[in-house]
C-alpha positions as a Python dict, from the first residue, in 0.01 Angstrom:
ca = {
    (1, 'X'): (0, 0, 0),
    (2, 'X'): (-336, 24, -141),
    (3, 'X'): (-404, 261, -460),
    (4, 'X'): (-692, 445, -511),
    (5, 'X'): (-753, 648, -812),
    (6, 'X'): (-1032, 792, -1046),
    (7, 'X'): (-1102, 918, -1395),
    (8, 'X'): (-1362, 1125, -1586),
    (9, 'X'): (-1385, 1209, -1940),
    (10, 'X'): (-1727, 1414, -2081),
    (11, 'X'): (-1766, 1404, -2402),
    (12, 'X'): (-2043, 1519, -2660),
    (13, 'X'): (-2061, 1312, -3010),
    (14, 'X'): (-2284, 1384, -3277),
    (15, 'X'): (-2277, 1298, -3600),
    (16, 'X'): (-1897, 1163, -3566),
    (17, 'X'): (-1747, 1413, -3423),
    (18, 'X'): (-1615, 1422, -3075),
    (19, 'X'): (-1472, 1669, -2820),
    (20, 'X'): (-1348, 1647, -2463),
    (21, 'X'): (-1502, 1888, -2250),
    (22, 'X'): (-1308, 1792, -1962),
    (23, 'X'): (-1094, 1539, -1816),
    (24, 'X'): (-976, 1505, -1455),
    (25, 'X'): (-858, 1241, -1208),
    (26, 'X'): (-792, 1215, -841),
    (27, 'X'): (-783, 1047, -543),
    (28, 'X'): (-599, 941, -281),
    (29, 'X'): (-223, 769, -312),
    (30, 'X'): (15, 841, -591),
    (31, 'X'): (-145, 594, -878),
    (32, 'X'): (15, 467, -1128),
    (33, 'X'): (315, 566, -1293),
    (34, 'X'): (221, 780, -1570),
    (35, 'X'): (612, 840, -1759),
    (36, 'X'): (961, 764, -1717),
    (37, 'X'): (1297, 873, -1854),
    (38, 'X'): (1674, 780, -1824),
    (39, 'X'): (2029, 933, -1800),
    (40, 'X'): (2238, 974, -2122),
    (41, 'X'): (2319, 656, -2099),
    (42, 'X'): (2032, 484, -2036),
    (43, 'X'): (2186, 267, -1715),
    (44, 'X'): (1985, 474, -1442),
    (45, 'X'): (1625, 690, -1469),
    (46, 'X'): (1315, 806, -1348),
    (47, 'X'): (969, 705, -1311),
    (48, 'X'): (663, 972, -1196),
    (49, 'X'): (294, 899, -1122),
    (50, 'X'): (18, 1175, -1143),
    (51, 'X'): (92, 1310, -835),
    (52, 'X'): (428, 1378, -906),
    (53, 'X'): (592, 1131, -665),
    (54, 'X'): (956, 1054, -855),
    (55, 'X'): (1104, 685, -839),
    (56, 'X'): (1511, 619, -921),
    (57, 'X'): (1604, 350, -1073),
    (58, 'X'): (2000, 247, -1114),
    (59, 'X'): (2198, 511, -1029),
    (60, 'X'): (1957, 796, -1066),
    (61, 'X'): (2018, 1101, -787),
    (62, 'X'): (1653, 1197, -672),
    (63, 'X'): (1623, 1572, -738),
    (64, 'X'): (1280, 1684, -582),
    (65, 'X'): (927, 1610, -687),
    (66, 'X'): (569, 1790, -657),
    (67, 'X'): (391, 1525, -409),
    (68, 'X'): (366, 1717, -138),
    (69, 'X'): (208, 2063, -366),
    (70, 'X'): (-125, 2107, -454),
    (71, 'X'): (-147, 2055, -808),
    (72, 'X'): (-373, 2258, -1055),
    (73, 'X'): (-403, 1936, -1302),
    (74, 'X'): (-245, 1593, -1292),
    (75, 'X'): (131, 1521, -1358),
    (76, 'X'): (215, 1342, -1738),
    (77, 'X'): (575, 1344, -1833),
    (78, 'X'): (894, 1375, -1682),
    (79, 'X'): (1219, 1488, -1912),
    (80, 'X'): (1568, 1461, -1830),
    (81, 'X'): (1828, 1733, -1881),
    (82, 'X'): (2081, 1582, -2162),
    (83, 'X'): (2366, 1566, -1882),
    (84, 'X'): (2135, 1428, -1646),
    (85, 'X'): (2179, 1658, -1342),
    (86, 'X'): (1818, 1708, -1342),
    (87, 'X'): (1454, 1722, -1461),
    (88, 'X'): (1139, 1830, -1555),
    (89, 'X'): (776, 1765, -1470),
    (90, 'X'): (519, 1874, -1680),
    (91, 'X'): (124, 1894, -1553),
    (92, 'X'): (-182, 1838, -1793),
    (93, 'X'): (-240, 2276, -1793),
    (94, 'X'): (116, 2291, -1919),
    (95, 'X'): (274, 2410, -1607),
    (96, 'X'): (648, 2305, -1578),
    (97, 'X'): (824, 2208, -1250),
    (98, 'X'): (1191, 2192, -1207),
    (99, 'X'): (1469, 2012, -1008),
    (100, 'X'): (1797, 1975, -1008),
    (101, 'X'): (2019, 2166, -1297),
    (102, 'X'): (1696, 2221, -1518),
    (103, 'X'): (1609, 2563, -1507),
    (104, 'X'): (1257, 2752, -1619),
    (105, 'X'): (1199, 2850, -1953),
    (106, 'X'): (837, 2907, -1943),
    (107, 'X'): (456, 2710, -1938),
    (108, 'X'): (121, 2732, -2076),
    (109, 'X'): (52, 2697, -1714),
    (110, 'X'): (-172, 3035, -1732),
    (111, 'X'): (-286, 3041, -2067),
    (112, 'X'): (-632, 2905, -2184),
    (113, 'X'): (-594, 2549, -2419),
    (114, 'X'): (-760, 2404, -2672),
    (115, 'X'): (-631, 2061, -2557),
    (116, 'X'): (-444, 1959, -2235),
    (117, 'X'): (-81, 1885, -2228),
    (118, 'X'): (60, 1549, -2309),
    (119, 'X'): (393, 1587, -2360),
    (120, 'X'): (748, 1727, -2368),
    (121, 'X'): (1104, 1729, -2499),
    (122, 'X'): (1408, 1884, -2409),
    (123, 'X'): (1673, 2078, -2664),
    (124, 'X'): (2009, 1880, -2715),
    (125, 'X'): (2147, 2178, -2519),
    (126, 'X'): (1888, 2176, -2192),
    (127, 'X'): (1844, 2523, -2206),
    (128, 'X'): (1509, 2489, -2372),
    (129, 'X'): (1204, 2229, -2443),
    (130, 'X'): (890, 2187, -2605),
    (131, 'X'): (522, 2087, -2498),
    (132, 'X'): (304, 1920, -2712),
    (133, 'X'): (-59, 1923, -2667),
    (134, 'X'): (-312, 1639, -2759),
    (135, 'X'): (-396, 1853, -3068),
    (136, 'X'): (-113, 1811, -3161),
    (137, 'X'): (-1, 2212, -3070),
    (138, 'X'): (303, 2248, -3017),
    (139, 'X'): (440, 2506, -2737),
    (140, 'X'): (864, 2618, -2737),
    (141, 'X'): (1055, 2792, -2441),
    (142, 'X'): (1426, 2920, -2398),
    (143, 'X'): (1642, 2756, -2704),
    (144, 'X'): (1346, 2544, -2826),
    (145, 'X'): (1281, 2657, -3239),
    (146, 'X'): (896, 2592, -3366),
    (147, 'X'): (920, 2348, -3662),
    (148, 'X'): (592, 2335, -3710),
    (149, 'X'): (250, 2103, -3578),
    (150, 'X'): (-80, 1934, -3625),
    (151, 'X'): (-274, 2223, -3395),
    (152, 'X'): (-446, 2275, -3760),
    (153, 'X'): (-456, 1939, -3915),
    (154, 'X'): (-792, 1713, -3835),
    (155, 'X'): (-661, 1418, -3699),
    (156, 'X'): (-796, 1042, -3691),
    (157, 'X'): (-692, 1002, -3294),
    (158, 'X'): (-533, 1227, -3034),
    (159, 'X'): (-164, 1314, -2979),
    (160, 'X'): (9, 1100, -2716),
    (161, 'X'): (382, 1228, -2710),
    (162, 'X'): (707, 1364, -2844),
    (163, 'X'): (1055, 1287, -2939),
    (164, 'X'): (1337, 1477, -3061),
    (165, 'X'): (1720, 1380, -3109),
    (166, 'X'): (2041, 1564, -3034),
    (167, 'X'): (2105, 1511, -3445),
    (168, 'X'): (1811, 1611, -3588),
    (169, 'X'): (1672, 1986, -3581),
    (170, 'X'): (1347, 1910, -3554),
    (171, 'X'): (1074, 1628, -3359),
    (172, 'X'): (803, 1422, -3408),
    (173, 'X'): (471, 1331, -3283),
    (174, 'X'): (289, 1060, -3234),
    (175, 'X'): (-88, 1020, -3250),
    (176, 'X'): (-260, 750, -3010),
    (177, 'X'): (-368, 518, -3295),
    (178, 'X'): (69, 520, -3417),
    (179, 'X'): (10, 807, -3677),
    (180, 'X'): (393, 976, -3677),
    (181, 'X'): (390, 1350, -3773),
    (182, 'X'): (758, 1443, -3838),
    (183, 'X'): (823, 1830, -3837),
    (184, 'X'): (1195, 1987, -3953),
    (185, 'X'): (1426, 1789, -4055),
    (186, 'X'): (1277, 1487, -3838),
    (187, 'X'): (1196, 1166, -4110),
    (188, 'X'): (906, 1008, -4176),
    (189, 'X'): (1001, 626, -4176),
    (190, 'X'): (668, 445, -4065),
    (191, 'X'): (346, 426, -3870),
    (192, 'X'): (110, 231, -3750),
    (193, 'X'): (-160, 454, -3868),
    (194, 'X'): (-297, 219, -4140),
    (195, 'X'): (-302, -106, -3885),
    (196, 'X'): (-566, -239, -3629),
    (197, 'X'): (-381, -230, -3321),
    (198, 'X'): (-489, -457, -3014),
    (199, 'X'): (-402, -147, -2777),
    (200, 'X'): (-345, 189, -2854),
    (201, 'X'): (37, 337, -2864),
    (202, 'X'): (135, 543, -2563),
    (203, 'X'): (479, 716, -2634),
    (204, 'X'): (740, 718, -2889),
    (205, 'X'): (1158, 739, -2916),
    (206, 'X'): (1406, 803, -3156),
    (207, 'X'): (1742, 587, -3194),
    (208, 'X'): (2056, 756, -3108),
    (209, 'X'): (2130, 822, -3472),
    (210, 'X'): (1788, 1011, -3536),
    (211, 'X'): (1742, 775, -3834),
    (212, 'X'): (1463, 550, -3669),
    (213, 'X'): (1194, 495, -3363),
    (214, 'X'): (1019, 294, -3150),
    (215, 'X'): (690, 311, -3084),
    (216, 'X'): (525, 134, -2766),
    (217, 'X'): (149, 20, -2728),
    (218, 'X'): (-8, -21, -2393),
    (219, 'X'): (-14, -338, -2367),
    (220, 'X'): (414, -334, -2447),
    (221, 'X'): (408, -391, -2798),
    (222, 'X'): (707, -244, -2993),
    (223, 'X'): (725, -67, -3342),
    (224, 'X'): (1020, -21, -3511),
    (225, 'X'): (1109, 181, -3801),
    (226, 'X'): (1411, 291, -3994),
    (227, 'X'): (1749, 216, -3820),
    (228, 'X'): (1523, 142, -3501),
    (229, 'X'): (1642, -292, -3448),
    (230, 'X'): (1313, -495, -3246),
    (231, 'X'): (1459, -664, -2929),
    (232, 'X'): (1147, -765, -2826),
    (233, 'X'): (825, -638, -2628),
    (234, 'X'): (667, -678, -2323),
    (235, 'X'): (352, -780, -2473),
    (236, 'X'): (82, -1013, -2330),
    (237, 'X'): (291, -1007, -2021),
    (238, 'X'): (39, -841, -1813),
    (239, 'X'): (276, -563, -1735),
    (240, 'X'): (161, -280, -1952),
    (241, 'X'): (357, 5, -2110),
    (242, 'X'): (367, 388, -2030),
    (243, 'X'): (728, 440, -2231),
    (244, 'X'): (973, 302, -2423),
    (245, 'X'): (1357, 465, -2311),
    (246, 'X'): (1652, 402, -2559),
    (247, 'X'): (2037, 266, -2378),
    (248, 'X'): (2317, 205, -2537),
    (249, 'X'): (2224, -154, -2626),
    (250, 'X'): (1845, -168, -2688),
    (251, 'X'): (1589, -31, -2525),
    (252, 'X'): (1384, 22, -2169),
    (253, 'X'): (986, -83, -2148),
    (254, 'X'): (856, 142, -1848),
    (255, 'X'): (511, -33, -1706),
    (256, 'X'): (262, 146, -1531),
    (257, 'X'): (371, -32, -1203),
    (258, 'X'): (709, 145, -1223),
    (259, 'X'): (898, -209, -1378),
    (260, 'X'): (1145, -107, -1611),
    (261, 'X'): (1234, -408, -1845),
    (262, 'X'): (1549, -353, -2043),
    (263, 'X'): (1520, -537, -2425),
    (264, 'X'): (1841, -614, -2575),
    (265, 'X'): (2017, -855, -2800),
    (266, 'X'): (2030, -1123, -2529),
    (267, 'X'): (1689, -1057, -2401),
    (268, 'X'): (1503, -1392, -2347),
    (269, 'X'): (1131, -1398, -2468),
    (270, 'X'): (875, -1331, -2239),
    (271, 'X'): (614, -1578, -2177),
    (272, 'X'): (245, -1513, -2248),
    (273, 'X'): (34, -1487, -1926),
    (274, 'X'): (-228, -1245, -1890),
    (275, 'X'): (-504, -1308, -1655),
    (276, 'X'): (-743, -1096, -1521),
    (277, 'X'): (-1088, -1173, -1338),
    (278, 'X'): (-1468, -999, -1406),
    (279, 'X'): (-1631, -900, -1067),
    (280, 'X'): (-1960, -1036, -935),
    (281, 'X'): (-2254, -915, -1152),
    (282, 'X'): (-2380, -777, -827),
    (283, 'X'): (-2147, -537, -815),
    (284, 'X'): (-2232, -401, -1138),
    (285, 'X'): (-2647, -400, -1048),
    (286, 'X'): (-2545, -226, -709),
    (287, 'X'): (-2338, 44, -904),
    (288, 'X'): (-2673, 108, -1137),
    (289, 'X'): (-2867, 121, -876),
    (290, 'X'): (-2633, 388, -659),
    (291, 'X'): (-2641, 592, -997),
    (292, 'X'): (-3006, 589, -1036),
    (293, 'X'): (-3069, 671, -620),
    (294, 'X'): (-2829, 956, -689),
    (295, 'X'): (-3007, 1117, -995),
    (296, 'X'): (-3364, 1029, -836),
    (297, 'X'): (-3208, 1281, -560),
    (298, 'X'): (-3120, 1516, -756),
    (299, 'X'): (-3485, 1475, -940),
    (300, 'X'): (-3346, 1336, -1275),
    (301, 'X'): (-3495, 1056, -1484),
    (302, 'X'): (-3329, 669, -1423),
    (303, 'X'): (-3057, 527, -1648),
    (304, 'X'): (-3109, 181, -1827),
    (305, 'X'): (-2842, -55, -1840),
    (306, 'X'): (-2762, -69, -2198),
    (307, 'X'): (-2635, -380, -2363),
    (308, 'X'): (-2418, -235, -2583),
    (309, 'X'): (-2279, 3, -2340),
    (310, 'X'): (-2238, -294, -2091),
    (311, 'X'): (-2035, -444, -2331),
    (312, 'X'): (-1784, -157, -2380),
    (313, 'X'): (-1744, -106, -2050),
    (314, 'X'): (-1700, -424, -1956),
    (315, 'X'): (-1412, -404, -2243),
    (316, 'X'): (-1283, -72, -2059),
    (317, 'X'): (-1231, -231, -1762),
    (318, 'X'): (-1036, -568, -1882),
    (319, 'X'): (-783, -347, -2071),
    (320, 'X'): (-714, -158, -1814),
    (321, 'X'): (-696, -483, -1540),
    (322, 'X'): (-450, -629, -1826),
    (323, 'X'): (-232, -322, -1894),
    (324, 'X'): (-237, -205, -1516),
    (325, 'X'): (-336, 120, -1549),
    (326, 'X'): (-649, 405, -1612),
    (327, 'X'): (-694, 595, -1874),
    (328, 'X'): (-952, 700, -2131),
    (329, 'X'): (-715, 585, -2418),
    (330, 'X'): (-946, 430, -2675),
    (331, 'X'): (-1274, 483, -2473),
    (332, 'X'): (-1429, 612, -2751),
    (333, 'X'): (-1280, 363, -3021),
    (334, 'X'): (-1444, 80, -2788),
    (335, 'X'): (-1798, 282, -2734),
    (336, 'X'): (-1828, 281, -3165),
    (337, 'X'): (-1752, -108, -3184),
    (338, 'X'): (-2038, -177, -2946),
    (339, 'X'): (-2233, 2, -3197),
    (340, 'X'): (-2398, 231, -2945),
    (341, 'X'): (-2549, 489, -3189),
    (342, 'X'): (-2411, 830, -3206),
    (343, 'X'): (-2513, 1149, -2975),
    (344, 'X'): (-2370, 1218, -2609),
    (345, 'X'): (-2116, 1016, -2417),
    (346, 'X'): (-1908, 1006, -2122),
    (347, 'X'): (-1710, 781, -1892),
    (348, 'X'): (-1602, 789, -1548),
    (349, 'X'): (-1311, 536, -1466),
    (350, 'X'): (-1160, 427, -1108),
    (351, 'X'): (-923, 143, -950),
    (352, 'X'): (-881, 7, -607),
    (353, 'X'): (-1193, 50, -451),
    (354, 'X'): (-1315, -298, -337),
    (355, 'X'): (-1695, -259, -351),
    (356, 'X'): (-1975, -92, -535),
    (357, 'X'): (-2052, 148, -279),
    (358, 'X'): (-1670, 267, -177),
    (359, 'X'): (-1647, 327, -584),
    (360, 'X'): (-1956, 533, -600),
    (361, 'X'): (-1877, 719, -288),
    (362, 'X'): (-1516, 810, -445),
    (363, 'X'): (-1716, 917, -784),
    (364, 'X'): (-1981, 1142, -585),
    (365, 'X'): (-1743, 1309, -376),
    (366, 'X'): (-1551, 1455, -721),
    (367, 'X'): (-1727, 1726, -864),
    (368, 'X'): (-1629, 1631, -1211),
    (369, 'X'): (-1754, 1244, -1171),
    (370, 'X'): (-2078, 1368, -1002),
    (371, 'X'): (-2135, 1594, -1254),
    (372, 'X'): (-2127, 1286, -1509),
    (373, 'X'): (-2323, 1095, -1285),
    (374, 'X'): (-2600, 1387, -1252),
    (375, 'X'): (-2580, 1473, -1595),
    (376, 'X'): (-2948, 1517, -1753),
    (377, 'X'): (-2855, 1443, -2060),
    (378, 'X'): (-2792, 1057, -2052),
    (379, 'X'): (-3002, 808, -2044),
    (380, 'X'): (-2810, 477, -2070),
    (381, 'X'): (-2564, 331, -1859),
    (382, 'X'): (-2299, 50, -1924),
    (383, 'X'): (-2132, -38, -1577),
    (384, 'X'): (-1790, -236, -1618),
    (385, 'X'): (-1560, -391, -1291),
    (386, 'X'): (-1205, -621, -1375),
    (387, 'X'): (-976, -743, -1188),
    (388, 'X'): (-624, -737, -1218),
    (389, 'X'): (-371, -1038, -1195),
    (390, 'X'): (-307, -910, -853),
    (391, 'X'): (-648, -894, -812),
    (392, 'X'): (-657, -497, -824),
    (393, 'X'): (-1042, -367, -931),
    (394, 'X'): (-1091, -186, -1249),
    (395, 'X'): (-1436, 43, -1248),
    (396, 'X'): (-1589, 166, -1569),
    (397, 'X'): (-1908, 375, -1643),
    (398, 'X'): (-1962, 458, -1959),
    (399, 'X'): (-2261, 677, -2030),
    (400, 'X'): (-2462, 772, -2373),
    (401, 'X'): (-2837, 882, -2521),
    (402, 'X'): (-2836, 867, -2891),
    (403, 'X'): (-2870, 1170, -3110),
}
């Protein structure tokens, strides 16, 4: 089945500093898988996309899942009660779903955020979790204790996820760029915060002793630190990575296409094969051009294709073809190394639509991605289009006017 999906982030820089003023996506199908998680044992699990369709894997019983509801904001983590009987799905407003054995403790569904959700632990008892916002806030229901959080702290890059362990009376965070933020008695025992990394880290998990971690990039790279042994990664694979899920004898890579590769001792290494396509350069002009017809419509002044905006989207779109999946992780990181000067920005993302004109249609018909489309104050356009190893279309636009 074909996937259709779309993205939009809006974002206002100046002078450095950035700040989402929204972020949506849509579209038709289920997309890709956006987290995963495991029984106890780590022999059976779960995947979930951003609709909230739930996948089994192993021996997993399917409990329920929120495809068929109308969601107020996208689905981004899925947590297991410890005994397995059940689970939770969390949406970006903090509103919690449950099937199975897990019961409700509470949401942020109706409160107003700084910062949308991004992700969530349960206690070692299941009668409680926390949510963690990309702020770093931290949110605790039922049996969950507040250790403490980086709501207050100014941080380099955004908070991607949790992880706690049944051992340790406390969690940590982890920031997009591998920055770990340990709270209670959770250890610091490493980052990546210091390192260049070739794609930006996605989730993190603690060992079964609560004396180490993983960390996994998007592209399946693997971290390890303290007790935490490396059995390999699924890097340069072409695969992707959404989550990394501890077993008894290593560790599970979960890719955005719902694989779930398990690393061990015996685990063979993967080959290197990566490749991914650029669409026709028509396709890009046409997509300019739709923008332009639109704003002249709506009585607005053209965009100008912008080298250096070209060039990050262009960027945008090949790591997204490589990992499999869209998001706006390191958008921003890519929009600086073009050395695009500093003012206004914005992006709009989208995958599976096979031509210029069934893109732009998808993008006009979202009030978010129109509004970035009609929005007066850019004037420069980058327009970026990939292709997938299985030949799957990546769509970027990134947007800017200097300060």
């Amino acid at each position: 089945m074909r996937r259709f999906a779309i993205g939009i982030l809006l974002v206002s820089v100046l002078l450095g500093a950035s700040s989402a003023v929204a972020s949506v996506s849509g579209g038709g199908g289920s997309g890709p898988v956006v987290a995963a998680t495991s029984t106890p044992n780590g022999k059976a699990g779960w995947t979930v996309t951003a609709d909230g369709s739930v996948h089994t894997t192993g021996t997993a019983h399917s409990y329920g899942d929120t495809s068929s509801m109308a969601l107020h904001a996208q689905i981004v983590a899925i947590a297991a009660l410890p005994t397995g009987g059940g689970y939770w799905l969390l949406g970006a407003d903090g509103g919690v779903f449950t099937f199975g054995g897990a019961h409700f403790y509470g949401s942020t569904g109706g409160m107003r955020l700084n910062q949308p959700i991004v992700g969530m632990a349960s206690t070692r008892t299941g009668r409680g979790y926390w949510l963690v916002a990309r702020d770093g806030g931290i949110f605790a229901f039922g049996d969950a204790h507040f250790y403490g959080s980086t709501g207050g702290m100014r941080l380099n890059q955004p908070i991607v996820g949790m992880t706690t362990q049944p051992k340790v009376n406390g969690y940590w965070l982890v920031a997009s760029d591998g920055g770990v933020f340990p709270f209670g008695d959770a250890s610091f025992l490493g980052s990546t915060g210091g390192i260049h990394l070739a794609q930006p880290v996605k989730a993190i998990a603690a060992t079964r002793t609560g004396h180490g971690y993983w960390m996994v990039a998007a592209d399946g790279g693997i971290f390890a630190f303290g007790d935490a042994p490396f059995y390999g990664s699924t890097a340069g694979t072409c695969v992707g990575a959404i989550g990394i899920i501890p077993t008894t004898s290593g560790y599970i890579i979960a890719g955005p296409d719902g694989s779930l590769r398990q690393m061990d001792a015996s685990t063979e290494s993967l080959p290197s094969s990566c490749p991914t396509s650029s669409c026709p350069s028509t396709y890009l002009d046409r997509v300019a051009q739709l923008v332009n017809s639109a704003r002249a419509s709506a009585h607005l002044a053209p965009l100008s294709v912008q080298g250096q905006l070209s060039w990050a989207a262009a960027q945008r779109s090949r790591t997204q073809a490589i990992n499999n999946t869209m998001s706006h992780d390191g958008w921003d990181t890519t929009i600086r190394a073009s050395g695009y000067p500093y003012g206004y920005w914005g992006e709009n993302v989208a995958f599976g639509y096979s031509s210029a004109d069934a893109v732009m249609t998808a993008w006009m018909n979202s009030a978010g991605h129109r509004a970035n489309i009609l929005n007066g104050n850019y004037r420069n356009i980058g327009v970026g289009c990939a292709y997938s190893r299985t030949h799957v279309p990546y769509w970027t636009q990134d947007f800017g006017a200097p300060a």
